[in-house]
mmCIF file as Biopython writes it, N, C-alpha, C and O atoms, coordinates in Angstrom:
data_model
#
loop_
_atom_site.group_PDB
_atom_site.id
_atom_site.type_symbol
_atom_site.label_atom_id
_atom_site.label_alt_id
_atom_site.label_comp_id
_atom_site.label_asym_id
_atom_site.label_entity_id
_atom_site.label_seq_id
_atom_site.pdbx_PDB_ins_code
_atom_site.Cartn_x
_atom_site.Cartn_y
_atom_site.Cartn_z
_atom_site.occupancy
_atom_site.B_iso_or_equiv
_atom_site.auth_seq_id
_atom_site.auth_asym_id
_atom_site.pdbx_PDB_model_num
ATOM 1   N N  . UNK A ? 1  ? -72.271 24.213 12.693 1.0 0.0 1  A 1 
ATOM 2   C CA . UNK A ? 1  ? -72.986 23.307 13.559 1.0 0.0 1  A 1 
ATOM 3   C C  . UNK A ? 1  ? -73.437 22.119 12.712 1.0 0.0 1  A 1 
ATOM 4   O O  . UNK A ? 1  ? -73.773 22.293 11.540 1.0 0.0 1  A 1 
ATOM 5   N N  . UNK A ? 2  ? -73.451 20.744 13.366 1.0 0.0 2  A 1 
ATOM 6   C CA . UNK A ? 2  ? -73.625 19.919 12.436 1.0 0.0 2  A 1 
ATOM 7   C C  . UNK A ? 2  ? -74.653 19.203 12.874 1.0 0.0 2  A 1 
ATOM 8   O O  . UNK A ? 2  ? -74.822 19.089 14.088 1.0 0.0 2  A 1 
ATOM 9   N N  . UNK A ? 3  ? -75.705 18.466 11.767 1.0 0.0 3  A 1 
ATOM 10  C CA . UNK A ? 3  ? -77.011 18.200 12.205 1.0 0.0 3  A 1 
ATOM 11  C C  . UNK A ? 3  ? -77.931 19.135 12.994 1.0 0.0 3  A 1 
ATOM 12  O O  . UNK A ? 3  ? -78.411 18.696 14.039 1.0 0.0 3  A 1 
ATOM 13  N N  . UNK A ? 4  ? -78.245 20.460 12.577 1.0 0.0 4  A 1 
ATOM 14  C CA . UNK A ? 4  ? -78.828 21.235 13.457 1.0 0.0 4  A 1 
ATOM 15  C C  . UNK A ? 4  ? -80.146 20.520 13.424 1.0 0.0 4  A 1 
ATOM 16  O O  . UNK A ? 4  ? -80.549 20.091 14.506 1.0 0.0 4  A 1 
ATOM 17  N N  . UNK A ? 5  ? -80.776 20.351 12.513 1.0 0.0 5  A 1 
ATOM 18  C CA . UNK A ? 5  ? -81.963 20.001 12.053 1.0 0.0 5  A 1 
ATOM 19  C C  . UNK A ? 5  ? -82.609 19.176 13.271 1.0 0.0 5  A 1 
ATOM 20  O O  . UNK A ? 5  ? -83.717 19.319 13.788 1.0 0.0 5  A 1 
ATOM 21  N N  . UNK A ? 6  ? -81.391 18.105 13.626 1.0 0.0 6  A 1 
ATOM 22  C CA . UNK A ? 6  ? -82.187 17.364 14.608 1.0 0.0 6  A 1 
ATOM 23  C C  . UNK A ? 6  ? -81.681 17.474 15.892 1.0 0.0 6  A 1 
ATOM 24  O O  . UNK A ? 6  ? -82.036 16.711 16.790 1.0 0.0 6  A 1 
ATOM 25  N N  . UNK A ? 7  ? -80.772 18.483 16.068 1.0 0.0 7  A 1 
ATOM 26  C CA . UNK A ? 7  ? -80.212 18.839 17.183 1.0 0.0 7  A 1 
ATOM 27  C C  . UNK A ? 7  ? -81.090 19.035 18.116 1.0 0.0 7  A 1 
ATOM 28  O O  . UNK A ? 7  ? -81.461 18.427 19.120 1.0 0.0 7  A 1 
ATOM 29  N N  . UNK A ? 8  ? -81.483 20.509 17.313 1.0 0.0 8  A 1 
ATOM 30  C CA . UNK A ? 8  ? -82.637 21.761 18.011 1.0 0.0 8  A 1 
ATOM 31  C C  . UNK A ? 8  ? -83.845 21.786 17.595 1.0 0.0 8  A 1 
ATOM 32  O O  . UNK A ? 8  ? -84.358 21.816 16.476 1.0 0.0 8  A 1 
ATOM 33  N N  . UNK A ? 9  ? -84.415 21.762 19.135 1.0 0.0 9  A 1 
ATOM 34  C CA . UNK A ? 9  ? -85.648 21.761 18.636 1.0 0.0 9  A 1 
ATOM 35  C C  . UNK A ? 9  ? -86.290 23.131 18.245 1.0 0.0 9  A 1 
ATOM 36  O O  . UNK A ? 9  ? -85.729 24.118 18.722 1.0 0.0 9  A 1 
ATOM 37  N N  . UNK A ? 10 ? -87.505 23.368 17.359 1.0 0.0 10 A 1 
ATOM 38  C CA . UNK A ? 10 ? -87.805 24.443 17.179 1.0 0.0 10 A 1 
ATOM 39  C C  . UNK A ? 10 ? -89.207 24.505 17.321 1.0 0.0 10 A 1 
ATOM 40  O O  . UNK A ? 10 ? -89.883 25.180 16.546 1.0 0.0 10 A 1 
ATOM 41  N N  . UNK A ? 11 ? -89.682 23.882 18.211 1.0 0.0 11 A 1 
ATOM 42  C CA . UNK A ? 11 ? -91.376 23.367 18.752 1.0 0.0 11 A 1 
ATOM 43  C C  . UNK A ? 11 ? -91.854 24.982 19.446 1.0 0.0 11 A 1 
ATOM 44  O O  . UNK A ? 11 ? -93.009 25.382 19.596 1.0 0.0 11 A 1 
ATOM 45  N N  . UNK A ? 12 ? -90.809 25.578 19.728 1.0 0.0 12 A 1 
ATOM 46  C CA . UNK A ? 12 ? -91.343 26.444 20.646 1.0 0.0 12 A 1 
ATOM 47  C C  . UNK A ? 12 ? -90.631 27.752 19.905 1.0 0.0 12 A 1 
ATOM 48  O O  . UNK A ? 12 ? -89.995 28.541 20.605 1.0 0.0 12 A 1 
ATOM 49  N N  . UNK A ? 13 ? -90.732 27.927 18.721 1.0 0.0 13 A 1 
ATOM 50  C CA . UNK A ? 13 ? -90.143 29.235 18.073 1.0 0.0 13 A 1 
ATOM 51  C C  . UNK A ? 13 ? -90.913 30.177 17.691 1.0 0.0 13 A 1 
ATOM 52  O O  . UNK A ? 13 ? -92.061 30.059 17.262 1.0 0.0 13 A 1 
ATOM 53  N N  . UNK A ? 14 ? -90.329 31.089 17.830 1.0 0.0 14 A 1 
ATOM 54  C CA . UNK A ? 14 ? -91.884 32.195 16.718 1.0 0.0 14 A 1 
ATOM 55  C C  . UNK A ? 14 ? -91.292 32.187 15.408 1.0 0.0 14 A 1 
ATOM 56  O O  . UNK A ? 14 ? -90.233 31.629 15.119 1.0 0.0 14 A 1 
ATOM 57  N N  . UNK A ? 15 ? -92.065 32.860 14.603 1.0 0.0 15 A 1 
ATOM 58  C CA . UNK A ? 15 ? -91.774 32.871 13.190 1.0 0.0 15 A 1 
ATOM 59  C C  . UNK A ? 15 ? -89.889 33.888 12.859 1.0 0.0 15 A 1 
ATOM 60  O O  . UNK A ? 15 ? -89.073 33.673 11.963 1.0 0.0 15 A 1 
ATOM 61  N N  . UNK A ? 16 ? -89.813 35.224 14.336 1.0 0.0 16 A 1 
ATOM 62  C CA . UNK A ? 16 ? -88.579 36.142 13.961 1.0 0.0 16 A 1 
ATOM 63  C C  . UNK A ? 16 ? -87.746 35.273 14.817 1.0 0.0 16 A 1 
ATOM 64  O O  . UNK A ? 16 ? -86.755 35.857 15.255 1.0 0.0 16 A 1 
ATOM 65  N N  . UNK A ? 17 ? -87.911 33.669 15.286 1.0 0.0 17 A 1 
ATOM 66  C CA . UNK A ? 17 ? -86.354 33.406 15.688 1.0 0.0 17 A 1 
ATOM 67  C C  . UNK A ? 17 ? -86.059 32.500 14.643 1.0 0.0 17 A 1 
ATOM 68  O O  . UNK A ? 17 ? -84.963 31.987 14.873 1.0 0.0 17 A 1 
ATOM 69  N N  . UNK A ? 18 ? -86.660 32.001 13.392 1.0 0.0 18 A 1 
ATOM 70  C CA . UNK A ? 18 ? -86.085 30.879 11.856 1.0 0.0 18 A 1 
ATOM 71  C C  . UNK A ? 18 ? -85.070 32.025 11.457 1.0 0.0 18 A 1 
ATOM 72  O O  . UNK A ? 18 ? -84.133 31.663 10.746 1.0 0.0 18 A 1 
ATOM 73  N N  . UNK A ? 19 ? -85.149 33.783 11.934 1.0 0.0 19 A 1 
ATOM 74  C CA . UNK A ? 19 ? -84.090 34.229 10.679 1.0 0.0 19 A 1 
ATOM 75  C C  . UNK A ? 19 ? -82.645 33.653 11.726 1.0 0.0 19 A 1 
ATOM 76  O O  . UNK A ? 19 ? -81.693 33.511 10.959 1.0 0.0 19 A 1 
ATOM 77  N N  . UNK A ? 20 ? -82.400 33.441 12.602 1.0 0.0 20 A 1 
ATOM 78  C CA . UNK A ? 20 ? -80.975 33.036 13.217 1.0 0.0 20 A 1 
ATOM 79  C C  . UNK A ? 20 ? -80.615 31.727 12.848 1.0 0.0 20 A 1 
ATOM 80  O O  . UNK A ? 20 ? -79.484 31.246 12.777 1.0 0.0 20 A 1 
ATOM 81  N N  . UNK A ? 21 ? -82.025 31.051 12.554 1.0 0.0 21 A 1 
ATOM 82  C CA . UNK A ? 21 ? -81.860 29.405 12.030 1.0 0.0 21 A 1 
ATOM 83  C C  . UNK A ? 21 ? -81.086 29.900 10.496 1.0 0.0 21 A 1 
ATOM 84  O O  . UNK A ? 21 ? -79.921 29.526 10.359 1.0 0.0 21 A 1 
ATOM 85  N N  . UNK A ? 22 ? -81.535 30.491 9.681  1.0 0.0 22 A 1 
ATOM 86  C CA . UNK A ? 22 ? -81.218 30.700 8.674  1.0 0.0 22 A 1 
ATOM 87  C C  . UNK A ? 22 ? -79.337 31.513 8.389  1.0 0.0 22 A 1 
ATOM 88  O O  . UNK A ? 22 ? -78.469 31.297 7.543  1.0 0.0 22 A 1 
ATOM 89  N N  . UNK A ? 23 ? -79.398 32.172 9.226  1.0 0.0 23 A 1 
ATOM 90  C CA . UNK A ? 23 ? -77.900 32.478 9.817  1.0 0.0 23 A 1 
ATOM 91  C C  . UNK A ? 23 ? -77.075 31.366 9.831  1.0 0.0 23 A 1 
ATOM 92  O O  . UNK A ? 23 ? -76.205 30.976 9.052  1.0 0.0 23 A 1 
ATOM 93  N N  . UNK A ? 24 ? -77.628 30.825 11.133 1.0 0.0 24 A 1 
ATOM 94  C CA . UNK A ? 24 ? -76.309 29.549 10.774 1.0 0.0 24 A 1 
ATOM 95  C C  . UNK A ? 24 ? -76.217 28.878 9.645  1.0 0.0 24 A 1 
ATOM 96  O O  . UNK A ? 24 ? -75.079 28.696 9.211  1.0 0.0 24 A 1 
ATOM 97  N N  . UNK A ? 25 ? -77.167 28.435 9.018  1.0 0.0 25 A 1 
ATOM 98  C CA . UNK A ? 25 ? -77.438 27.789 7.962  1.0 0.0 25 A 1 
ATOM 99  C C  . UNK A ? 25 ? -76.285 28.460 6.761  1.0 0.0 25 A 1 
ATOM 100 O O  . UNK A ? 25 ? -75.660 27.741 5.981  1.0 0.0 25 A 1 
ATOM 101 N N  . UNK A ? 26 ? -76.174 29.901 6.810  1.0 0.0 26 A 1 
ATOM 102 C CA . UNK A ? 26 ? -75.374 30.662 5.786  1.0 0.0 26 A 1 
ATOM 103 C C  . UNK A ? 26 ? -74.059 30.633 5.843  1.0 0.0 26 A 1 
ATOM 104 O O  . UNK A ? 26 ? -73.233 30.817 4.949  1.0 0.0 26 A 1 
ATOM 105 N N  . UNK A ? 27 ? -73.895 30.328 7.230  1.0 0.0 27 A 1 
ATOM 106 C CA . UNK A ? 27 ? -72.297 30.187 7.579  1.0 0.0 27 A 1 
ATOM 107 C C  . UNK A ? 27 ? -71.948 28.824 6.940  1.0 0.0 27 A 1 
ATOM 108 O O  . UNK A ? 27 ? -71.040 28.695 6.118  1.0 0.0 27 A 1 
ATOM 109 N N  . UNK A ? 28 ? -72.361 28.296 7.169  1.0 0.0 28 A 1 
ATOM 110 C CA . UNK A ? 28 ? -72.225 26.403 7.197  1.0 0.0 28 A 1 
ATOM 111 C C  . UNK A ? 28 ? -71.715 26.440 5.006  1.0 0.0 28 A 1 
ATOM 112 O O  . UNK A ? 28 ? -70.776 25.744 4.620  1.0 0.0 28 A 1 
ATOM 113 N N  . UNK A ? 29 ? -72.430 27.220 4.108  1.0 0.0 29 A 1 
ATOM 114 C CA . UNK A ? 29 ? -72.082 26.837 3.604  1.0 0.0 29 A 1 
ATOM 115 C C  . UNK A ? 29 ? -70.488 27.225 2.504  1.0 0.0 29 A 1 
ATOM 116 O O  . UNK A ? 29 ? -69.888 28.298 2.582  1.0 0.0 29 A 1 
ATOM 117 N N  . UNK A ? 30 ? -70.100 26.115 1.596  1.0 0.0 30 A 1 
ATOM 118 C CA . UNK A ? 30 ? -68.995 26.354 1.422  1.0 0.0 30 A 1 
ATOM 119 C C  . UNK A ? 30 ? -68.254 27.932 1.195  1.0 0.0 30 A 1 
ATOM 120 O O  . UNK A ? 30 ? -67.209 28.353 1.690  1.0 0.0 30 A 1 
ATOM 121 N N  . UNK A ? 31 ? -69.041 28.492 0.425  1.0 0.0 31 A 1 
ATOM 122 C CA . UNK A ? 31 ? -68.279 29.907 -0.163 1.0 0.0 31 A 1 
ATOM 123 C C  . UNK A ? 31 ? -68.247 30.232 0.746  1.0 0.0 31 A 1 
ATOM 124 O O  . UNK A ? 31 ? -67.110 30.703 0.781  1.0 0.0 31 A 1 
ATOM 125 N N  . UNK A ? 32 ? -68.859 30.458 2.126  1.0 0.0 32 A 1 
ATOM 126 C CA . UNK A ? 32 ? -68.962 31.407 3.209  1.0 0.0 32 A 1 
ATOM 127 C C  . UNK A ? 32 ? -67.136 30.669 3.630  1.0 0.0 32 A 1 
ATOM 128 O O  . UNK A ? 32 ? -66.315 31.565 3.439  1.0 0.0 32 A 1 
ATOM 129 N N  . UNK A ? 33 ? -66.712 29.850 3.927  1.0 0.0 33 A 1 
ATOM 130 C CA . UNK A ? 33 ? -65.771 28.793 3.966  1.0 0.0 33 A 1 
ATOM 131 C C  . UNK A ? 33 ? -64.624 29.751 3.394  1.0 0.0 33 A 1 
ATOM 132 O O  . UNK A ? 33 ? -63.693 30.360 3.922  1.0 0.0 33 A 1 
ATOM 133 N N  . UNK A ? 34 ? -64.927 29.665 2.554  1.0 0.0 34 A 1 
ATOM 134 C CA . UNK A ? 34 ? -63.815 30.138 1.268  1.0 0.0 34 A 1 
ATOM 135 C C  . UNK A ? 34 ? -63.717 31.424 1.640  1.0 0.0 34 A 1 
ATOM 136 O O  . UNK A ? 34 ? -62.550 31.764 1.837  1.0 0.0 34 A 1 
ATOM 137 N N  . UNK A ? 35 ? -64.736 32.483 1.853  1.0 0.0 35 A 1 
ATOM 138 C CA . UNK A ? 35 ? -64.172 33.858 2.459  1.0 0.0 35 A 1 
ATOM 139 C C  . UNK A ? 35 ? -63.868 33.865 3.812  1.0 0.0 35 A 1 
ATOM 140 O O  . UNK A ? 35 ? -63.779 34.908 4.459  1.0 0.0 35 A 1 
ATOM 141 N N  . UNK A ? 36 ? -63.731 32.943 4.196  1.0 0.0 36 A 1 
ATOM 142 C CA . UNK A ? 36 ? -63.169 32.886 6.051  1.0 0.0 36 A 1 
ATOM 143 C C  . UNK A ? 36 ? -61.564 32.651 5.421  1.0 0.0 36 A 1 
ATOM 144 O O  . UNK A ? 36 ? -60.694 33.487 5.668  1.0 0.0 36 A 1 
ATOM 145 N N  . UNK A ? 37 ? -61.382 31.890 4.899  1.0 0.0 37 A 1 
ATOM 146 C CA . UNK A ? 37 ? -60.231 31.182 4.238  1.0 0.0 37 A 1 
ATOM 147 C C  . UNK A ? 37 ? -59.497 32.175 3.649  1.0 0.0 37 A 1 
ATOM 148 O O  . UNK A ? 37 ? -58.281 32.021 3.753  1.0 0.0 37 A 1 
ATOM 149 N N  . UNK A ? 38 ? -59.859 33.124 3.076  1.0 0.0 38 A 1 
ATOM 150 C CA . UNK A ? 38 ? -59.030 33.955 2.313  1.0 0.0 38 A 1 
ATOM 151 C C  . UNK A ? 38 ? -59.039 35.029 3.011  1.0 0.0 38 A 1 
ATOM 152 O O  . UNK A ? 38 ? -57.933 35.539 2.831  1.0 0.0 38 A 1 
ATOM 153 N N  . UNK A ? 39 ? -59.916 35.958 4.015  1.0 0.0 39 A 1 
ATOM 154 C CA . UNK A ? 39 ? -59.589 36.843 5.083  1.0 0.0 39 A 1 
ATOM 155 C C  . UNK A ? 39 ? -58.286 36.305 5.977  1.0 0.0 39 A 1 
ATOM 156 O O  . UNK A ? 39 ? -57.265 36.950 6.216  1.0 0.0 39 A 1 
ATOM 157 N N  . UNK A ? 40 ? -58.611 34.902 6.417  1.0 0.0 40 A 1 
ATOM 158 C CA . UNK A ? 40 ? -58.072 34.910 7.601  1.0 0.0 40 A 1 
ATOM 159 C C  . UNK A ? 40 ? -56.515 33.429 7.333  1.0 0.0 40 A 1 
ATOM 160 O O  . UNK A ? 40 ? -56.072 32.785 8.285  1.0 0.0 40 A 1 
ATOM 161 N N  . UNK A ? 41 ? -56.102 33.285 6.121  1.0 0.0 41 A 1 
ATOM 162 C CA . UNK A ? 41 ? -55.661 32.330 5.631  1.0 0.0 41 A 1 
ATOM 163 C C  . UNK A ? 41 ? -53.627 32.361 6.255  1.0 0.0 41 A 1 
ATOM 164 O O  . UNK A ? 41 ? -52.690 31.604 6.507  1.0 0.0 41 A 1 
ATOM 165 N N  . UNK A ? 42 ? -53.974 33.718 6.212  1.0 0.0 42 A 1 
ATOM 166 C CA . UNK A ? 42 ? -52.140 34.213 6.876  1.0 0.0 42 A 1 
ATOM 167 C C  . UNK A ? 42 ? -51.878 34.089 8.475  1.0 0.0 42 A 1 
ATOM 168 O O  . UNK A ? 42 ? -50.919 34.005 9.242  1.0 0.0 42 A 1 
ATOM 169 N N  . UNK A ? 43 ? -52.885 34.117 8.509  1.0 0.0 43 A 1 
ATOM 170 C CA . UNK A ? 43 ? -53.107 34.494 10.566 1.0 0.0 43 A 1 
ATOM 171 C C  . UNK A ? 43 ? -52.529 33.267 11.002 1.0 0.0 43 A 1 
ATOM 172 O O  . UNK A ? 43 ? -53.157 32.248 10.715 1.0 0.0 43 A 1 
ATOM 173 N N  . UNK A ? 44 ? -51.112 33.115 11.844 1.0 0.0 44 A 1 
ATOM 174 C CA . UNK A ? 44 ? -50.700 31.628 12.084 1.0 0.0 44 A 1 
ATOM 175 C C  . UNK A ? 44 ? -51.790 31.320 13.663 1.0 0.0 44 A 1 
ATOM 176 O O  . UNK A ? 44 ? -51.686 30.226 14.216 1.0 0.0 44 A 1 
ATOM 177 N N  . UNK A ? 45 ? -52.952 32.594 14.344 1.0 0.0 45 A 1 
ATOM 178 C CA . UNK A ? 45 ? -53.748 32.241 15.155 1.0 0.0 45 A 1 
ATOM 179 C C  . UNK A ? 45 ? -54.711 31.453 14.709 1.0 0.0 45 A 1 
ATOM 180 O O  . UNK A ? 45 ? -55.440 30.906 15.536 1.0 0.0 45 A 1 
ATOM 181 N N  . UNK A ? 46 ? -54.849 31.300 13.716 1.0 0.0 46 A 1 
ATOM 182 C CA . UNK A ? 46 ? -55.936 30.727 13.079 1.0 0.0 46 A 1 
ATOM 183 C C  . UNK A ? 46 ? -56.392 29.196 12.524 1.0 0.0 46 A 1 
ATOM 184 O O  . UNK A ? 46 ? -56.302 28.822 11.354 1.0 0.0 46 A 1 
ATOM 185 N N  . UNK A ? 47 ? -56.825 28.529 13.489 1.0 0.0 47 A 1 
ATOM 186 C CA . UNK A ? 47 ? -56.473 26.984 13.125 1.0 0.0 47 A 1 
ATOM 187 C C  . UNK A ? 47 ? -57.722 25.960 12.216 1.0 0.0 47 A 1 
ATOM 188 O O  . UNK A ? 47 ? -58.892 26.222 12.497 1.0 0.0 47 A 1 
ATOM 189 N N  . UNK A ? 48 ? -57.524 25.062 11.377 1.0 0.0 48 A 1 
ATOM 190 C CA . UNK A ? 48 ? -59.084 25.045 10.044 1.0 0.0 48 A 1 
ATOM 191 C C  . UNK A ? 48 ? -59.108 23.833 10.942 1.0 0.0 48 A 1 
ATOM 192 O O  . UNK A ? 48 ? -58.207 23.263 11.558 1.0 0.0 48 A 1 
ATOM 193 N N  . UNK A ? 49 ? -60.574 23.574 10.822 1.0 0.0 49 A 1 
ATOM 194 C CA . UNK A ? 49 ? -61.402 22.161 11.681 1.0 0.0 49 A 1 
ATOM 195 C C  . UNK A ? 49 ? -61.165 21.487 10.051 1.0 0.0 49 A 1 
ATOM 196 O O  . UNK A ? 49 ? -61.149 22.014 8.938  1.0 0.0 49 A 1 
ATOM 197 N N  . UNK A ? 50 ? -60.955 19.727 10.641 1.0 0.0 50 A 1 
ATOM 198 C CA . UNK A ? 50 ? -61.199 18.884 9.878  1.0 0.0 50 A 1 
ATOM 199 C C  . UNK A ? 50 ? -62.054 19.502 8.633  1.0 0.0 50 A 1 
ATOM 200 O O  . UNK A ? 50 ? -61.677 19.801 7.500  1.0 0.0 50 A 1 
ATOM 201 N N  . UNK A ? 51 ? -63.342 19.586 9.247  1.0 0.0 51 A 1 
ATOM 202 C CA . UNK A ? 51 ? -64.436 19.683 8.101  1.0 0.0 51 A 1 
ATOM 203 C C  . UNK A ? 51 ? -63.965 20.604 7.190  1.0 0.0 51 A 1 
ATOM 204 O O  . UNK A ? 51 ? -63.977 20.460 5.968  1.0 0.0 51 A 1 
ATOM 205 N N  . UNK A ? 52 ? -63.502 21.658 7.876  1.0 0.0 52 A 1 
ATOM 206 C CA . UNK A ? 52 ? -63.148 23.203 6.661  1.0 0.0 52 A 1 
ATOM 207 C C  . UNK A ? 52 ? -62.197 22.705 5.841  1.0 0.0 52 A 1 
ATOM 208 O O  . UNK A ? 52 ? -62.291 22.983 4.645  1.0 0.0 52 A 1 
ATOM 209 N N  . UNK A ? 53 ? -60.859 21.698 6.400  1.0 0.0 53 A 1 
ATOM 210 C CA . UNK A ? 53 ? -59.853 21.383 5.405  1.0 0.0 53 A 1 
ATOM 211 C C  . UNK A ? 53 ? -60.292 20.630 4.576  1.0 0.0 53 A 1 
ATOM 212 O O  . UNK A ? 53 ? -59.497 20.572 3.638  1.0 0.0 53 A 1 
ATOM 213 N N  . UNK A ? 54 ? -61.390 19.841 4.379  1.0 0.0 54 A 1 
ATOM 214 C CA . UNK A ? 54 ? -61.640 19.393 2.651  1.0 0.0 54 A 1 
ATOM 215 C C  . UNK A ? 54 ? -62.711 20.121 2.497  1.0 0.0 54 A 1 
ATOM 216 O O  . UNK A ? 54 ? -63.148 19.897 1.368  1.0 0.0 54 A 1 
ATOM 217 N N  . UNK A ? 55 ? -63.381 20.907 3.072  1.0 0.0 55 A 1 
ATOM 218 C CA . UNK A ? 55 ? -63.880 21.728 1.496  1.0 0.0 55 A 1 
ATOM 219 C C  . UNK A ? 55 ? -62.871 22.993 0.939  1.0 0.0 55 A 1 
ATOM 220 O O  . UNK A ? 55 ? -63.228 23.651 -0.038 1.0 0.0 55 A 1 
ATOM 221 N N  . UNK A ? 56 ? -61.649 23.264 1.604  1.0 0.0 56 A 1 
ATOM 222 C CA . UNK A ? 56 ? -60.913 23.977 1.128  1.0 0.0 56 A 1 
ATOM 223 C C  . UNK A ? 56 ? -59.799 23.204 0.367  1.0 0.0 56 A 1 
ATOM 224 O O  . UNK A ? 56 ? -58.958 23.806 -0.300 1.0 0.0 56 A 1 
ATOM 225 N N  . UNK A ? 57 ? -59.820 21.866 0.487  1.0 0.0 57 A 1 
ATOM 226 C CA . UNK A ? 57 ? -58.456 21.267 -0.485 1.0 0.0 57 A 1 
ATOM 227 C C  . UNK A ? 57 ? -57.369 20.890 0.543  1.0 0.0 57 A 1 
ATOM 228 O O  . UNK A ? 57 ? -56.596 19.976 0.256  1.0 0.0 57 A 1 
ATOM 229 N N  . UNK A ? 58 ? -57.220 21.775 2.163  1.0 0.0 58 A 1 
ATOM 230 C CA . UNK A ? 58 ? -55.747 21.780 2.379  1.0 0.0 58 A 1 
ATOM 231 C C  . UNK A ? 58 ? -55.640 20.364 3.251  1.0 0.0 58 A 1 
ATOM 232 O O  . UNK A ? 58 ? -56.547 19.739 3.802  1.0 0.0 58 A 1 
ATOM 233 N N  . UNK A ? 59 ? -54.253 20.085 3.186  1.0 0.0 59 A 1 
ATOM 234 C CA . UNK A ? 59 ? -53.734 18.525 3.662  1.0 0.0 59 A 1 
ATOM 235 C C  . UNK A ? 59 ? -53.995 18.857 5.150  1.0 0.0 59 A 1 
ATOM 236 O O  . UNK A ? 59 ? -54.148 19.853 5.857  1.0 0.0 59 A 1 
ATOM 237 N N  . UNK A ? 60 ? -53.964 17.436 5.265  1.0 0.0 60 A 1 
ATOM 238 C CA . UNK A ? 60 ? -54.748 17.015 6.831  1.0 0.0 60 A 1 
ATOM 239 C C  . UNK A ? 60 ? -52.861 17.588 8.237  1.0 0.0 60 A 1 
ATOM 240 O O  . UNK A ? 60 ? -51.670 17.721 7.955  1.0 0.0 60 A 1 
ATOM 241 N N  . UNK A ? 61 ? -53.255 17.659 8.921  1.0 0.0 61 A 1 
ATOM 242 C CA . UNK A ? 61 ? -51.842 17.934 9.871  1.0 0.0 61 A 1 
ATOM 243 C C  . UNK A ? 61 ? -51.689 16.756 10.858 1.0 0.0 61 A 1 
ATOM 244 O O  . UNK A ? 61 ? -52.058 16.763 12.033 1.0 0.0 61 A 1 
ATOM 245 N N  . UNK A ? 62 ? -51.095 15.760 10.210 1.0 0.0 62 A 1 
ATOM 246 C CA . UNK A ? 62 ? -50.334 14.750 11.030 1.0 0.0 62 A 1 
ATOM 247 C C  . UNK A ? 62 ? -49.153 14.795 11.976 1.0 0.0 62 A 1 
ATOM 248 O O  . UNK A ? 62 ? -48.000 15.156 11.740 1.0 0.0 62 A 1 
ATOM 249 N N  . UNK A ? 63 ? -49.678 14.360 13.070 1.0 0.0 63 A 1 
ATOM 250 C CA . UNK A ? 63 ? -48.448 14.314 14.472 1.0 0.0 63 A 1 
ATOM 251 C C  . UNK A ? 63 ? -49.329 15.430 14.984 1.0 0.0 63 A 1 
ATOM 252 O O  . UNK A ? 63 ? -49.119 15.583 16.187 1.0 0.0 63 A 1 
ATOM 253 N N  . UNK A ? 64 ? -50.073 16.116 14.599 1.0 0.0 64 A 1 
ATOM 254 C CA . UNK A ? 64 ? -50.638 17.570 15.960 1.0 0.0 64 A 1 
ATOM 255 C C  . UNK A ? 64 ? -51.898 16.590 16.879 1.0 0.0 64 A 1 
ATOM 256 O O  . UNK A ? 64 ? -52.901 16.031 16.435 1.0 0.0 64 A 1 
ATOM 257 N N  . UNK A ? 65 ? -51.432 16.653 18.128 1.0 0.0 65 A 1 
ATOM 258 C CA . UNK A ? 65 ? -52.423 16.138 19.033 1.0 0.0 65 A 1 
ATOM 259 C C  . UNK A ? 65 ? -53.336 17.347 19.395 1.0 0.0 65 A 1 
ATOM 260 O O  . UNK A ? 65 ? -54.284 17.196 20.165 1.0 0.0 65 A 1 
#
């Protein structure tokens, strides 16, 4: 998720709903990336968003609409 910070608001949270804030937060970063990438790297179901292909290195896919 991008820009959560100012996405969502959190005016109305209790203190046990920050651990799901903190969840996403864990996904988002790179290594978590890198073990999605290497579980799921063979799977031709499996398609990388812009964002994931440079923090993983791989070339962009030109001509796919």
């Amino acid at each position: 998720m991008n820009f959560i910070k100012s996405r969502v608001d959190t005016s109305l949270w209790s203190k046990d709903d920050f651990k799901y804030l903190s969840m996403v937060n864990e996904v988002n970063e790179d290594e978590f990336i890198f073990d999605l990438y290497d579980e799921f790297k063979d799977n031709p179901k499996v398609k990388w968003k812009e964002s994931c292909k440079k923090v993983l290195g791989l070339p962009d896919e030109e001509g796919v609409a």
